[in-house]
C-alpha positions in Angstrom: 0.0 0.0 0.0 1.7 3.3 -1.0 0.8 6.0 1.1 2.0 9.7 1.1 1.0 12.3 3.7 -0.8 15.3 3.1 0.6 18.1 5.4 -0.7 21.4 3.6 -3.3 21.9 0.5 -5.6 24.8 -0.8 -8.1 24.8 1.6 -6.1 23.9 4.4 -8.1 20.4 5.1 -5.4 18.9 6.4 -5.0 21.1 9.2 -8.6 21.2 9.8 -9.2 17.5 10.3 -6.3 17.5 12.9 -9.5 20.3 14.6 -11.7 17.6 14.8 -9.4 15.0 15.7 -5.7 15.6 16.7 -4.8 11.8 15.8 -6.7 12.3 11.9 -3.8 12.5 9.6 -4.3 12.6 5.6 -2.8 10.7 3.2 -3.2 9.8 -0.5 -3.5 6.0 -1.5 -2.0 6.3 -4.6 -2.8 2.1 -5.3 -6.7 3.2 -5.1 -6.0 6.7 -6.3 -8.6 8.2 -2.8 -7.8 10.3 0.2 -7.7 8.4 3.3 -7.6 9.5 7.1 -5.8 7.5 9.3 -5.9 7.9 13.2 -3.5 5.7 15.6 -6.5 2.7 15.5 -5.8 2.8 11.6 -7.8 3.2 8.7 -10.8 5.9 9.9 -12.7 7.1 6.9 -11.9 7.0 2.8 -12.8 10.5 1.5 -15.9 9.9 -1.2 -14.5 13.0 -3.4 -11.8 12.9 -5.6 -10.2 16.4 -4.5 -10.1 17.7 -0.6 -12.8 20.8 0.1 -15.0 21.5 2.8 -17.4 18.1 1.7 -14.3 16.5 3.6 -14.5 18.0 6.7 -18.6 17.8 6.7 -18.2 13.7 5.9 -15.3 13.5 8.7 -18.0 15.0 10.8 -20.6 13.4 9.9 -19.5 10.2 9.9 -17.2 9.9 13.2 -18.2 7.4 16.1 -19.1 9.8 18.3 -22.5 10.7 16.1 -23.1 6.4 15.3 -26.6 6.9 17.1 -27.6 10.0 14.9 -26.3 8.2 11.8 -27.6 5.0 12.3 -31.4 7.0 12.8 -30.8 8.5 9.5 -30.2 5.1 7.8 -32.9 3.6 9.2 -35.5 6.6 8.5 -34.2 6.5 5.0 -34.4 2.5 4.5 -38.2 3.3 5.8 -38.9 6.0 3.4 -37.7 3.7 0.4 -39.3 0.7 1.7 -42.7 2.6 1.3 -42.6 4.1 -1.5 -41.6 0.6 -2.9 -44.8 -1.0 -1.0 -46.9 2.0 -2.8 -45.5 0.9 -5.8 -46.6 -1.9 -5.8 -49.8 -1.7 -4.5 -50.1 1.5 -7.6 -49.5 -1.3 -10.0 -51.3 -4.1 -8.3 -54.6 -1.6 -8.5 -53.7 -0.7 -12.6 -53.6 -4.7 -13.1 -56.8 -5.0 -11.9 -58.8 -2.5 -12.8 -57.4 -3.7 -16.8 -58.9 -7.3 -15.7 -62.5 -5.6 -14.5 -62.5 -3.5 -17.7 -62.0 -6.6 -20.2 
């Protein structure tokens, strides 16, 4: 795995994660060609972007263990949501299929 470190960029992100986190330390996986953030447990979070802005620091945020509870919520509200509009889907076309049968 070929790492190299990110100490300074553009916007500074670098610096900032160390804000949130002063173990977070950025580094460049040039194998999978993806920023990655590395703490002392290891691997913490792959950054979904292919350059570093402020969408960094928001997932870093977002995603740390300390808000699992929140984020977990929001995954299952939105595995909810889907899961009923696929049910009223359904029953849309069920509905459509019969009323064509009736109408023979």
């Amino acid at each position: 795995m070929n790492l190299i470190e990110i100490k300074e960029d553009v916007f500074d992100i670098a610096c900032r994660l160390r804000e949130i986190d002063e173990n977070y330390r950025l580094f460049f996986n040039t194998d999978h060609k993806r920023y990655e953030i590395y703490s002392r447990a290891g691997l913490e979070v792959v950054v979904p972007y292919t350059f570093l802005d402020v969408r960094t620091l928001v997932h870093v945020r977002k995603t740390r263990l300390s808000n699992r509870k929140q984020l977990i919520e929001e995954i299952e509200n939105t595995n909810a949501r889907i899961e009923e509009e696929q049910r009223q889907k359904i029953i849309e076309k069920a509905l459509i299929a019969y009323e064509e049968q009736i109408c023979k």
